[in-house]
N, CA, C, O and CB atoms as a CASP TS submission, in Angstrom:
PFRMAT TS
TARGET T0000
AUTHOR 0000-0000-0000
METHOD Language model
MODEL 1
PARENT N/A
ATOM      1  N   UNK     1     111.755 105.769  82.924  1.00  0.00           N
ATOM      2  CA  UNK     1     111.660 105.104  84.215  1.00  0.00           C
ATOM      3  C   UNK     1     110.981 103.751  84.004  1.00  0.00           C
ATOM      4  O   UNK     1     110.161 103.763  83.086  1.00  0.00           O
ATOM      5  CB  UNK     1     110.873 105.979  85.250  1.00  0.00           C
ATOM      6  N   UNK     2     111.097 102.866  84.489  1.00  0.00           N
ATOM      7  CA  UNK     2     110.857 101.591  84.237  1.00  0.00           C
ATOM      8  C   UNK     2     109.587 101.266  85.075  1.00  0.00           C
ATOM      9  O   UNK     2     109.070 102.043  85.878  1.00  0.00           O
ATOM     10  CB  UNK     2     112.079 100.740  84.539  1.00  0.00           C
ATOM     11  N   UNK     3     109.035  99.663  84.698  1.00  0.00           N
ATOM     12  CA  UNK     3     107.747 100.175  86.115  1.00  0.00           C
ATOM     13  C   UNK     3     108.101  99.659  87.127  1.00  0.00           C
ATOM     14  O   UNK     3     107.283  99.818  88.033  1.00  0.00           O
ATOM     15  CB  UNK     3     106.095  99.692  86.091  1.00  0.00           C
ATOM     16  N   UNK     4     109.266  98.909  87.482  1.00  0.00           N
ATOM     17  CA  UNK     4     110.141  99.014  88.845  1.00  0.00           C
ATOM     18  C   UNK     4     110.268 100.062  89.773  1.00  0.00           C
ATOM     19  O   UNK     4     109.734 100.171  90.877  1.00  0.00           O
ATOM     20  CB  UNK     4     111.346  98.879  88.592  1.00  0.00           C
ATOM     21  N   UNK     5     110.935 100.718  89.270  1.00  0.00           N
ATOM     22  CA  UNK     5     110.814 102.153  89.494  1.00  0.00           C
ATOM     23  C   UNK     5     109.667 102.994  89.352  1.00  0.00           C
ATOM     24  O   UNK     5     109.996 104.016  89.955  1.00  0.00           O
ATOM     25  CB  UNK     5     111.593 102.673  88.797  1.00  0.00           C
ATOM     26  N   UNK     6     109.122 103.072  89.142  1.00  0.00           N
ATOM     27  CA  UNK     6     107.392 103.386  88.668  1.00  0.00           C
ATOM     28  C   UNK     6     107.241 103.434  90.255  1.00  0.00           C
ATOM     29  O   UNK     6     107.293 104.316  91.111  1.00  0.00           O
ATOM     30  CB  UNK     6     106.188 101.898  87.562  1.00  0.00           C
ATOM     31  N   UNK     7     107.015 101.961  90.229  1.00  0.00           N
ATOM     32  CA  UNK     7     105.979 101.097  91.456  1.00  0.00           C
ATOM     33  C   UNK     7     106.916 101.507  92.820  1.00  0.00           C
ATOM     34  O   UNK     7     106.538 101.564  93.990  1.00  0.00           O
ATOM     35  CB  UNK     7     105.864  98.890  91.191  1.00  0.00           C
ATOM     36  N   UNK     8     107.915 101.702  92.405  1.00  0.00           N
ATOM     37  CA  UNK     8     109.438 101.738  94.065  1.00  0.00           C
ATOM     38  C   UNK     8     108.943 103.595  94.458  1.00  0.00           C
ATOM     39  O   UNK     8     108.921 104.049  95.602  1.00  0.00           O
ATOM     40  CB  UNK     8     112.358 101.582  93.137  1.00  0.00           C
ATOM     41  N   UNK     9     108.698 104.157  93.562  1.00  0.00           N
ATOM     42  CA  UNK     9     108.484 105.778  93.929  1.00  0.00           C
ATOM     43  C   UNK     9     107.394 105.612  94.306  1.00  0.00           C
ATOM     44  O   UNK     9     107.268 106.060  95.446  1.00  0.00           O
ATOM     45  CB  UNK     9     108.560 106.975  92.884  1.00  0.00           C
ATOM     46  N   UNK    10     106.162 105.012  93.767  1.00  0.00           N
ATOM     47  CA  UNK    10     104.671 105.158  94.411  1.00  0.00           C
ATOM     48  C   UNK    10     104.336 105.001  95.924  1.00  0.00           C
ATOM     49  O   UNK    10     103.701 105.687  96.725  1.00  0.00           O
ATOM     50  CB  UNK    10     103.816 104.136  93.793  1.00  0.00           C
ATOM     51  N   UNK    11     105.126 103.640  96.009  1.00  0.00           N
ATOM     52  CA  UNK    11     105.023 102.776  97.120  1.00  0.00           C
ATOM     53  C   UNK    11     106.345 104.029  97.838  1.00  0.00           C
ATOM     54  O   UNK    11     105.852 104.174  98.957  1.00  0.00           O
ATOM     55  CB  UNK    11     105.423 100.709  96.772  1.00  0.00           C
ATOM     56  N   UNK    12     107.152 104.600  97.837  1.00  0.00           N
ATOM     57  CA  UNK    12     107.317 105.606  99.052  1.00  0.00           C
ATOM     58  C   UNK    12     106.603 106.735  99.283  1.00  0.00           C
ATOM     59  O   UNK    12     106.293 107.083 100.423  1.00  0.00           O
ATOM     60  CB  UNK    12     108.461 106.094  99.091  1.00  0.00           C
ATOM     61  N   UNK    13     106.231 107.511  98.024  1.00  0.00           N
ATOM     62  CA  UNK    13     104.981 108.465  98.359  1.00  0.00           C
ATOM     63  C   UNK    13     104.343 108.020  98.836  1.00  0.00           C
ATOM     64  O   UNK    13     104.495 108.538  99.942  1.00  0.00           O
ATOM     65  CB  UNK    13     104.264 109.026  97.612  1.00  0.00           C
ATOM     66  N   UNK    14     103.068 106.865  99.009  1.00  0.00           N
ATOM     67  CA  UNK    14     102.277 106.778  99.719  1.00  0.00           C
ATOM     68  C   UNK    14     102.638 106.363 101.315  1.00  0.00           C
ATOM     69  O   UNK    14     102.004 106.705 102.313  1.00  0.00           O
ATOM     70  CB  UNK    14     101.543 106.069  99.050  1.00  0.00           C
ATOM     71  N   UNK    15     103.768 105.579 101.256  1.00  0.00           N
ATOM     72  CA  UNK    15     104.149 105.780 102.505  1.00  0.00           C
ATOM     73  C   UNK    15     104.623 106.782 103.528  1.00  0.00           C
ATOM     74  O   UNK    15     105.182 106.584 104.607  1.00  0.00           O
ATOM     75  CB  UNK    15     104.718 105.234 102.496  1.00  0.00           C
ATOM     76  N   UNK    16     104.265 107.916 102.926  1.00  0.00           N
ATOM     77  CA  UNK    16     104.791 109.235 103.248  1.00  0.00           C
ATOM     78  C   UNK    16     103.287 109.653 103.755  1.00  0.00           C
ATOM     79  O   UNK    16     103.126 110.264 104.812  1.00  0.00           O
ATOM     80  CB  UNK    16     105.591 110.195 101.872  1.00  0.00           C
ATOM     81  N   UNK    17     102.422 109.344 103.075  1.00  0.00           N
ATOM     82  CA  UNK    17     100.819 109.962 103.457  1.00  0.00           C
ATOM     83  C   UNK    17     100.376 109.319 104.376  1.00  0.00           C
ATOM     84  O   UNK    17     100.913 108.284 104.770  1.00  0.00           O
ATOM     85  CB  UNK    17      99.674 109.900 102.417  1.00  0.00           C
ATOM     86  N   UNK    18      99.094 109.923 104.988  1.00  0.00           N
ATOM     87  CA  UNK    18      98.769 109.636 106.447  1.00  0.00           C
ATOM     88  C   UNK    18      97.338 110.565 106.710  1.00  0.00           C
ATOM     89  O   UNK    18      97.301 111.740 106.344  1.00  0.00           O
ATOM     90  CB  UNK    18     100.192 110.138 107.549  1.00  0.00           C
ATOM     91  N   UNK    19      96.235 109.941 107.347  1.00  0.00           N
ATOM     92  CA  UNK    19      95.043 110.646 107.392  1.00  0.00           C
ATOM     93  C   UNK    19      94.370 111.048 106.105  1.00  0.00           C
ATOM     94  O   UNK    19      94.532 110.487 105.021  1.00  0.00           O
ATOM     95  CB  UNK    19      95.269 111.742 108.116  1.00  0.00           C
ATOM     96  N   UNK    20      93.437 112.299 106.402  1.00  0.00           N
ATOM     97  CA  UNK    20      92.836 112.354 105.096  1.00  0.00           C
ATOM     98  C   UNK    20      93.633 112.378 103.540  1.00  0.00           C
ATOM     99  O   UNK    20      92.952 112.535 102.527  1.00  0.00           O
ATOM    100  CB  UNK    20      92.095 113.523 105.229  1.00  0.00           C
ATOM    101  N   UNK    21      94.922 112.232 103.473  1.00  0.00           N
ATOM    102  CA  UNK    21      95.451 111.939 102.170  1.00  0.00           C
ATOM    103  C   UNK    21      95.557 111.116 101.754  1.00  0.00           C
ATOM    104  O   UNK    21      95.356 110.961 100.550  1.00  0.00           O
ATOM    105  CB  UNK    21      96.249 112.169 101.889  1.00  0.00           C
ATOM    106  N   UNK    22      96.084 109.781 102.895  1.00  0.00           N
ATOM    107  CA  UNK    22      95.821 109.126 102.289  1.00  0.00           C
ATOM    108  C   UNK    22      94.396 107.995 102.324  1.00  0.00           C
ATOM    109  O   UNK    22      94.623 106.816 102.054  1.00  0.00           O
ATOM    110  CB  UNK    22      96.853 108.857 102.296  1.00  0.00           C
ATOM    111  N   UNK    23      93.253 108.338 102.596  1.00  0.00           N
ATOM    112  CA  UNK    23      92.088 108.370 102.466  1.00  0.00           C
ATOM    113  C   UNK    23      91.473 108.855 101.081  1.00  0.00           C
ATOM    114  O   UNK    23      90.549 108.293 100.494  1.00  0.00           O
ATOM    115  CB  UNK    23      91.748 109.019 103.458  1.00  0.00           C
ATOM    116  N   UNK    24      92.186 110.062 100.638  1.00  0.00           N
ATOM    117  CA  UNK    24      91.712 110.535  99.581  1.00  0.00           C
ATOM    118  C   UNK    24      92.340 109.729  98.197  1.00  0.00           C
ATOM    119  O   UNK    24      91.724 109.720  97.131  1.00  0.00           O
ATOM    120  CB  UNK    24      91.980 112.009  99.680  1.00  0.00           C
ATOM    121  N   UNK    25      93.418 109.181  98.353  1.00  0.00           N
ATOM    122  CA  UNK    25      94.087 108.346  97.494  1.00  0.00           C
ATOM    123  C   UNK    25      93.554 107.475  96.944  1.00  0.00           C
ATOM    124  O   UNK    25      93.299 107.124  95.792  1.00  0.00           O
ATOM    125  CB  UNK    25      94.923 107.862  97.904  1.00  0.00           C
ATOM    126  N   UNK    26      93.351 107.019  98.351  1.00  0.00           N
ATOM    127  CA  UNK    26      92.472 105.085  97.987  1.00  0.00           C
ATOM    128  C   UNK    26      91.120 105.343  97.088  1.00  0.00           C
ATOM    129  O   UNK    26      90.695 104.615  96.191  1.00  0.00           O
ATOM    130  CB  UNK    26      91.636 104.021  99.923  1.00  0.00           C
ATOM    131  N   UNK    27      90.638 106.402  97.501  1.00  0.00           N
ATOM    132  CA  UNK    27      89.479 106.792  96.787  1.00  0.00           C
ATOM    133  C   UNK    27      89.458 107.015  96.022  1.00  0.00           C
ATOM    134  O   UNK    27      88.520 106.519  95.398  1.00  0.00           O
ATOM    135  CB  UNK    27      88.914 107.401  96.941  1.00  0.00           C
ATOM    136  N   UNK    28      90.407 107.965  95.214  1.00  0.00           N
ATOM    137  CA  UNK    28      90.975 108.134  93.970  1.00  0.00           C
ATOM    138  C   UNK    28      91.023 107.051  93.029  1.00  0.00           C
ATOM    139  O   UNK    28      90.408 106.875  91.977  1.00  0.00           O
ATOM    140  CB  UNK    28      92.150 108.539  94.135  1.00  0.00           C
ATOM    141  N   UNK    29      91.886 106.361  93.631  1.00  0.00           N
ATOM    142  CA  UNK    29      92.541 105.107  93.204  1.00  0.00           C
ATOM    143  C   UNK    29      91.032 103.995  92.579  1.00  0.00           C
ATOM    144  O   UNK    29      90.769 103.334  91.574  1.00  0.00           O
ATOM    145  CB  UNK    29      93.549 104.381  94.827  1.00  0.00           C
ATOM    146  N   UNK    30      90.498 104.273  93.649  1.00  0.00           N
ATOM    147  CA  UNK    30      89.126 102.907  92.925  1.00  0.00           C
ATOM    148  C   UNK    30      87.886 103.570  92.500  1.00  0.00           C
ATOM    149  O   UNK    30      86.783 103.078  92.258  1.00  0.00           O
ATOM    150  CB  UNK    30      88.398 101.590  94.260  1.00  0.00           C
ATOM    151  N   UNK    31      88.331 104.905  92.455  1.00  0.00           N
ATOM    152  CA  UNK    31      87.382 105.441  91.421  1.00  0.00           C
ATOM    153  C   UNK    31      88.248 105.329  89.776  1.00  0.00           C
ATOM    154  O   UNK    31      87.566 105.212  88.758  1.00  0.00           O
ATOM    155  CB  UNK    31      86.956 107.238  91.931  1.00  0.00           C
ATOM    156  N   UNK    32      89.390 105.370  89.722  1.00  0.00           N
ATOM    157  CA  UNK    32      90.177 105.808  88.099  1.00  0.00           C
ATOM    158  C   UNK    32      91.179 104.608  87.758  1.00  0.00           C
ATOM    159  O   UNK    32      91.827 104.491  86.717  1.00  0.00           O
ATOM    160  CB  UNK    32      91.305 107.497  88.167  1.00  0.00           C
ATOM    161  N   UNK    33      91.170 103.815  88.762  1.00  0.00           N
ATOM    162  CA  UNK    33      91.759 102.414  88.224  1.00  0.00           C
ATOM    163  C   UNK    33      90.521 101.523  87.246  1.00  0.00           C
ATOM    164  O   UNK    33      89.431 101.132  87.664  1.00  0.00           O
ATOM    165  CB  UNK    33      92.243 101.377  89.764  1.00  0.00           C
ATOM    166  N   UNK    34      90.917 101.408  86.259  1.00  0.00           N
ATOM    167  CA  UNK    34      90.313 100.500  85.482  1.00  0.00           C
ATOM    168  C   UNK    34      90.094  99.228  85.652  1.00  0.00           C
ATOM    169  O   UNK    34      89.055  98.708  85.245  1.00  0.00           O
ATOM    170  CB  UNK    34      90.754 100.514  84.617  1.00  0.00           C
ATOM    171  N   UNK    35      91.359  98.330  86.482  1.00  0.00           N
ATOM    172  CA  UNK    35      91.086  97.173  86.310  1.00  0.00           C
ATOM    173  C   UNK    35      91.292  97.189  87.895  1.00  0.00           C
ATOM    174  O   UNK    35      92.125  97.995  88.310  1.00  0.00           O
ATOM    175  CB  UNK    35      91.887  96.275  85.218  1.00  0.00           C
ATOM    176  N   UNK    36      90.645  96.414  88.800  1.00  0.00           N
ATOM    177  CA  UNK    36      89.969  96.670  89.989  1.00  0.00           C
ATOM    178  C   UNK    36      91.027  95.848  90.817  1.00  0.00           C
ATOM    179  O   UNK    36      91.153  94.800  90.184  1.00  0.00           O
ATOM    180  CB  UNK    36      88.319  96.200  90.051  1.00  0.00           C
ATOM    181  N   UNK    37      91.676  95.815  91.687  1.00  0.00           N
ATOM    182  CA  UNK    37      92.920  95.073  92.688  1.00  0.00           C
ATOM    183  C   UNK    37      92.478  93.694  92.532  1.00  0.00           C
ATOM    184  O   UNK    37      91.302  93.615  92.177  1.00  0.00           O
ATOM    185  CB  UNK    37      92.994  95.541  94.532  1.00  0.00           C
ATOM    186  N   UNK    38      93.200  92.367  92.727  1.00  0.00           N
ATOM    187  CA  UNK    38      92.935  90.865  92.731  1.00  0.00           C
ATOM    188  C   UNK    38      92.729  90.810  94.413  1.00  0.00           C
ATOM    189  O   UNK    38      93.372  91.170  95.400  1.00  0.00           O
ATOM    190  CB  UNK    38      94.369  89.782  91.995  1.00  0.00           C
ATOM    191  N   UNK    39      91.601  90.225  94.169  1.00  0.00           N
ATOM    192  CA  UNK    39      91.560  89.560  95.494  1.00  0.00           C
ATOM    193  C   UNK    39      92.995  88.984  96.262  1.00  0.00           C
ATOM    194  O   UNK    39      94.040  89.155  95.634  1.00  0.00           O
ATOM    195  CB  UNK    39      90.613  88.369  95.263  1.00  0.00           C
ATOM    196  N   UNK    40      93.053  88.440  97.335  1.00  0.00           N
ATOM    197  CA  UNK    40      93.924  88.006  97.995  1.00  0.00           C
ATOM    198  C   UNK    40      93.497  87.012  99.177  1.00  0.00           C
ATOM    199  O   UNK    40      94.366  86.711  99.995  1.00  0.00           O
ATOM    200  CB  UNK    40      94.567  89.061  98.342  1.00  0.00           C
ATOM    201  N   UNK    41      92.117  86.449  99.323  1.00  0.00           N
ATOM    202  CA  UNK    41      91.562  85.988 100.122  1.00  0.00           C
ATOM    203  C   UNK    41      92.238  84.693  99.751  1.00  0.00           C
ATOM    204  O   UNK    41      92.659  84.058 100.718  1.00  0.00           O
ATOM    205  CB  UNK    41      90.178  86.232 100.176  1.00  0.00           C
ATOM    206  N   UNK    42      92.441  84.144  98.516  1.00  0.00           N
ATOM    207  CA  UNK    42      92.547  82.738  98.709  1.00  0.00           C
ATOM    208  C   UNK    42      93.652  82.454  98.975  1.00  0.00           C
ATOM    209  O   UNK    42      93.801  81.234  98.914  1.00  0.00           O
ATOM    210  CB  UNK    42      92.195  81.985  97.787  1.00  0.00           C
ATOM    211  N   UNK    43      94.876  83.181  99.355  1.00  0.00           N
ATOM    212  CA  UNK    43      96.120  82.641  99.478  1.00  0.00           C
ATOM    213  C   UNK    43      95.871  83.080 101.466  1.00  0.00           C
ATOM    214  O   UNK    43      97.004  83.167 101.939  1.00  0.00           O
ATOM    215  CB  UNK    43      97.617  83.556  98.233  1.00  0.00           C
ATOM    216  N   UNK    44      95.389  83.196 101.963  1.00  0.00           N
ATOM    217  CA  UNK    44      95.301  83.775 103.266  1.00  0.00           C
ATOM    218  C   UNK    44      95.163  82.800 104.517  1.00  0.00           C
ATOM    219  O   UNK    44      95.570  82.879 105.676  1.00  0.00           O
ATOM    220  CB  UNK    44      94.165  84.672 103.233  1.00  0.00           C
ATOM    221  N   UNK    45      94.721  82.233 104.099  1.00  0.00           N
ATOM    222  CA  UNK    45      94.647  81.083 104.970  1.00  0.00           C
ATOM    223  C   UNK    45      95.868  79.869 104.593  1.00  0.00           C
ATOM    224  O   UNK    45      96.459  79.134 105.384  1.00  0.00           O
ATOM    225  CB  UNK    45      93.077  80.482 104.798  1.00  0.00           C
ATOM    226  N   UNK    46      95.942  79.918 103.765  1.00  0.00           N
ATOM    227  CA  UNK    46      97.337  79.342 103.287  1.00  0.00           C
ATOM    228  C   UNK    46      98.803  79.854 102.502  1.00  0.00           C
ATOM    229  O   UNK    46      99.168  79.830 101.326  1.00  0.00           O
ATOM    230  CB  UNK    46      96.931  78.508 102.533  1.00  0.00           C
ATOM    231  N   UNK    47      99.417  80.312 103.746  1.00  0.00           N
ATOM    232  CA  UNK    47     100.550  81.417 103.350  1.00  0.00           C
ATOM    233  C   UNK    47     101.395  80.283 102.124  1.00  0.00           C
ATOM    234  O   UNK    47     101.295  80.369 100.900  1.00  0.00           O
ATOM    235  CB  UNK    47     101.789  82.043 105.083  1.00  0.00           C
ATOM    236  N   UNK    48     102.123  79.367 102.823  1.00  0.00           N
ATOM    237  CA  UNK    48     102.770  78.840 101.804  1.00  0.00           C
ATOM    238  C   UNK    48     102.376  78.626 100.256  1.00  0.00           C
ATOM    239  O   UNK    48     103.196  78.544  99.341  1.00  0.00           O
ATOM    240  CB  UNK    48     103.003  77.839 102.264  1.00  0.00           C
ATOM    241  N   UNK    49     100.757  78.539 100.105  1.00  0.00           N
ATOM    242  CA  UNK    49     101.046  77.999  98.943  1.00  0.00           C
ATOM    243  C   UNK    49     100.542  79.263  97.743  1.00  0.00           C
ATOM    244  O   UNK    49     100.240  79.237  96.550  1.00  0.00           O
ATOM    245  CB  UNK    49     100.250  76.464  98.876  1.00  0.00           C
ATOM    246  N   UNK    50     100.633  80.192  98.661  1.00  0.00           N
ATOM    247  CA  UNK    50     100.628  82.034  98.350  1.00  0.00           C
ATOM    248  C   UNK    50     102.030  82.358  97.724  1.00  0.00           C
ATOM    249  O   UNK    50     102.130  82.796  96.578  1.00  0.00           O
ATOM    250  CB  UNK    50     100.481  83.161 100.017  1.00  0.00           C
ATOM    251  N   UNK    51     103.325  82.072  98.705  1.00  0.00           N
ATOM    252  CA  UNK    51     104.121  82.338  98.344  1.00  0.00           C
ATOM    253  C   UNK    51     104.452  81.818  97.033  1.00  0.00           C
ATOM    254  O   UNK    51     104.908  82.585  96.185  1.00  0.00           O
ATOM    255  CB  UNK    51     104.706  82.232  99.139  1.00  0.00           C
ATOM    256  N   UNK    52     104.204  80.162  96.696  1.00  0.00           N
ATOM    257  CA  UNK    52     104.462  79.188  95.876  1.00  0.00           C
ATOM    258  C   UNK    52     104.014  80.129  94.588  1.00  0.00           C
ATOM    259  O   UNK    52     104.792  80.664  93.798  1.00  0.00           O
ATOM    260  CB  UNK    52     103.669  77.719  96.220  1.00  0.00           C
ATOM    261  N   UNK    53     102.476  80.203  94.569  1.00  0.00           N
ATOM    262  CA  UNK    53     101.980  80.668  93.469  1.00  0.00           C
ATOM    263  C   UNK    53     102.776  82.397  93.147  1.00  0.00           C
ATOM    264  O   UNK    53     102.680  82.964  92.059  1.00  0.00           O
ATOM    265  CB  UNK    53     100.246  80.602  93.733  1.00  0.00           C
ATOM    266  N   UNK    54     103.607  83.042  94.495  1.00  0.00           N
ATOM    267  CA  UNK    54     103.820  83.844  93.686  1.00  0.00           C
ATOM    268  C   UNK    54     105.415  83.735  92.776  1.00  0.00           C
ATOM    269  O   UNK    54     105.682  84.250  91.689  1.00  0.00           O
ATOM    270  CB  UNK    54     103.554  84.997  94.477  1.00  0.00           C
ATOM    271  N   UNK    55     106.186  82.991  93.550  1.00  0.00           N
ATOM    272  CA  UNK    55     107.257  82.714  93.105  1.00  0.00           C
ATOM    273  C   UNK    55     106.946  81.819  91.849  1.00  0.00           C
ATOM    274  O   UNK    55     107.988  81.576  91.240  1.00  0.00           O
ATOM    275  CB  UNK    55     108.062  82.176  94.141  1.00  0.00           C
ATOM    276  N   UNK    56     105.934  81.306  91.329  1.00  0.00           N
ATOM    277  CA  UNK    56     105.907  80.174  90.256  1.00  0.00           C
ATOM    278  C   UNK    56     105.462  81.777  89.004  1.00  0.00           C
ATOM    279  O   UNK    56     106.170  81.806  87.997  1.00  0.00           O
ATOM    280  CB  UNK    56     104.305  78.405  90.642  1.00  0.00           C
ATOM    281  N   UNK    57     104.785  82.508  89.084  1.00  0.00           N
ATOM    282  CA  UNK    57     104.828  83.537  88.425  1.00  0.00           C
ATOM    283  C   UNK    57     106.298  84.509  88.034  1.00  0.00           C
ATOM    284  O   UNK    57     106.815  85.415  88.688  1.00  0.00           O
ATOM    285  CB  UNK    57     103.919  84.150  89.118  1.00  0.00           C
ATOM    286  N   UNK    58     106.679  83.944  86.786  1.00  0.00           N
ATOM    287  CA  UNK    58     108.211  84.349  86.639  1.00  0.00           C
ATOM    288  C   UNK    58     108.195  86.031  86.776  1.00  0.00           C
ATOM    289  O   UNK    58     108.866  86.572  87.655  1.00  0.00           O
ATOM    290  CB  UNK    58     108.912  83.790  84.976  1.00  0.00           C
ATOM    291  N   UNK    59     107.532  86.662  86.015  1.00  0.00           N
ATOM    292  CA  UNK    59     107.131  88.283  85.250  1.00  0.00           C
ATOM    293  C   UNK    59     106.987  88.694  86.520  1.00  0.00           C
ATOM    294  O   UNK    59     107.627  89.736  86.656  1.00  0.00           O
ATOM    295  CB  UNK    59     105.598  88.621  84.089  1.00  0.00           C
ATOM    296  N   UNK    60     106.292  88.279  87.816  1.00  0.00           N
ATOM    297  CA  UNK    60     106.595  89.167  88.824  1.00  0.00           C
ATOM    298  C   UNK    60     107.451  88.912  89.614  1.00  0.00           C
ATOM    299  O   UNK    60     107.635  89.732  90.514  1.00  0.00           O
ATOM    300  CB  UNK    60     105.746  89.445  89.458  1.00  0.00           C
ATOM    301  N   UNK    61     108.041  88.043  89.580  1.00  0.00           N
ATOM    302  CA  UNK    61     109.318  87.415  90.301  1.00  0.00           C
ATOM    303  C   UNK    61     110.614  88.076  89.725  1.00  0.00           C
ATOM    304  O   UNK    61     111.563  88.453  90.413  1.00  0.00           O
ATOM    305  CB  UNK    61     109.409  85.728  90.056  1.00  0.00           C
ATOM    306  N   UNK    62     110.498  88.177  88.104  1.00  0.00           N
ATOM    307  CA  UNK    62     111.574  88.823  87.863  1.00  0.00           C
ATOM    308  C   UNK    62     111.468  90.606  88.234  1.00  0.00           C
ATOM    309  O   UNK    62     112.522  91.241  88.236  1.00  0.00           O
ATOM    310  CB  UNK    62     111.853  88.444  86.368  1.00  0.00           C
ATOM    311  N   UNK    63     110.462  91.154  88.465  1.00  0.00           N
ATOM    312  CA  UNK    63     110.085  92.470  88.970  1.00  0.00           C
ATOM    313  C   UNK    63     109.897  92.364  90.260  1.00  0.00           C
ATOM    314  O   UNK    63     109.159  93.219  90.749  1.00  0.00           O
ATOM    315  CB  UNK    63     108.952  93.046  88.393  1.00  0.00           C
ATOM    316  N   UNK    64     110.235  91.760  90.797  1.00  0.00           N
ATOM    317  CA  UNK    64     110.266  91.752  92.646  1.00  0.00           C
ATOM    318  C   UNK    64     111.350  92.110  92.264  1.00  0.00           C
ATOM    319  O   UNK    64     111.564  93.321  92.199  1.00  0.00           O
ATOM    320  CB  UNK    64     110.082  90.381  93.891  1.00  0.00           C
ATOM    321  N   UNK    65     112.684  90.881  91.780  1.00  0.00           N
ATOM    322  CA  UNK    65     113.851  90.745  92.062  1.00  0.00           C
ATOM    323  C   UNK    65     114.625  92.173  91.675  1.00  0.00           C
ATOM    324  O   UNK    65     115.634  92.524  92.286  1.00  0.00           O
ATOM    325  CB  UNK    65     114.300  89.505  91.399  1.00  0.00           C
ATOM    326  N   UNK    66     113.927  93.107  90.382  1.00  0.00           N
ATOM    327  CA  UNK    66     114.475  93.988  89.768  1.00  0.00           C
ATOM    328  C   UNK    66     114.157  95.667  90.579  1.00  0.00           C
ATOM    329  O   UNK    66     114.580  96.803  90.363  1.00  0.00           O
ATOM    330  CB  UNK    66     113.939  93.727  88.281  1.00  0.00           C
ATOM    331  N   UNK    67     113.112  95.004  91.667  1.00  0.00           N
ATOM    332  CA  UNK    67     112.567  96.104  92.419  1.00  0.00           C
ATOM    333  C   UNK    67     113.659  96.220  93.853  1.00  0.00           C
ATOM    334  O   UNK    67     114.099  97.245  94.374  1.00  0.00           O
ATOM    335  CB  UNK    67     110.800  95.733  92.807  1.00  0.00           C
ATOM    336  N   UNK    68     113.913  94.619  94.287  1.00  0.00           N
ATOM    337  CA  UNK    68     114.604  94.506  95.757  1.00  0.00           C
ATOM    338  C   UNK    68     116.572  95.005  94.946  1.00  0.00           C
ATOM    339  O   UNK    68     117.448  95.388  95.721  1.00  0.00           O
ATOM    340  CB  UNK    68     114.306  92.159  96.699  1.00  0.00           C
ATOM    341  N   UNK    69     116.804  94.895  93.652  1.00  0.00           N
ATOM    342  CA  UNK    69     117.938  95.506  93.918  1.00  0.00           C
ATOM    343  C   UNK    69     118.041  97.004  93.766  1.00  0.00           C
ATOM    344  O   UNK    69     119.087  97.577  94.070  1.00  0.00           O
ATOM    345  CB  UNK    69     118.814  94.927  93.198  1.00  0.00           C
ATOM    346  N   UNK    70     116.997  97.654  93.308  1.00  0.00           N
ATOM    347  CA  UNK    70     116.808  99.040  93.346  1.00  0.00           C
ATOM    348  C   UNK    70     116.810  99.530  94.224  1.00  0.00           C
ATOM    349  O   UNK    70     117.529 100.527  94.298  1.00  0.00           O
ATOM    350  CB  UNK    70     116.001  99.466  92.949  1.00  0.00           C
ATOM    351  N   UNK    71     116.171  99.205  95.164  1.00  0.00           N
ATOM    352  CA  UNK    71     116.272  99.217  96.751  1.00  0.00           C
ATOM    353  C   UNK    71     117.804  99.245  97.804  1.00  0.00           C
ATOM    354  O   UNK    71     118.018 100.137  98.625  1.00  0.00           O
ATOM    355  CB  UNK    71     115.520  97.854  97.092  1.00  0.00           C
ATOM    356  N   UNK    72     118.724  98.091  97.550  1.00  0.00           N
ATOM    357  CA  UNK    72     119.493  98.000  97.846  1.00  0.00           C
ATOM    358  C   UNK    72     120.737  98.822  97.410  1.00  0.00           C
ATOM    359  O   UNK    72     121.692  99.149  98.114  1.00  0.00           O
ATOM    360  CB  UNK    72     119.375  97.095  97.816  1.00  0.00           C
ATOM    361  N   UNK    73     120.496  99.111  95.956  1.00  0.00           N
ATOM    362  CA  UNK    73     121.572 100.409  95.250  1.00  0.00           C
ATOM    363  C   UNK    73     120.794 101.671  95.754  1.00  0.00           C
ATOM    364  O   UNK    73     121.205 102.799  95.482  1.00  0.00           O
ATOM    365  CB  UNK    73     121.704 100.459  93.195  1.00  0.00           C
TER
END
């Protein structure tokens, strides 16, 4: 499984959870994740140049793109 797919199954399980599960997740999650989520504050006040920086990042651009046709098949 690729981590397209990886990330496309996670992201519907958790969208499947609700209340204390998924409460217990998040908790999970930032207790056994090693490397801790990136902020997101600085692109927030400025959407466009959020998008910019993410589209100028090829490696996740090409894994968006490889995620949105997984989606669509």
């Amino acid at each position: 499984m690729t981590e397209a797919e990886l990330k496309l199954t996670l992201f519907r399980w958790i969208d499947q959870l609700s209340g204390d599960h998924l409460h217990k997740l998040v908790e999970f999650m930032g207790k056994n994740v090693e490397k801790p989520l990136e902020p997101v504050s600085d692109f927030q006040n400025d959407l466009e140049a959020g998008y910019e920086a993410m589209a100028a990042d090829k490696k996740r651009e090409a894994e968006a793109m490889e995620w949105g046709e997984g989606v669509l098949n």
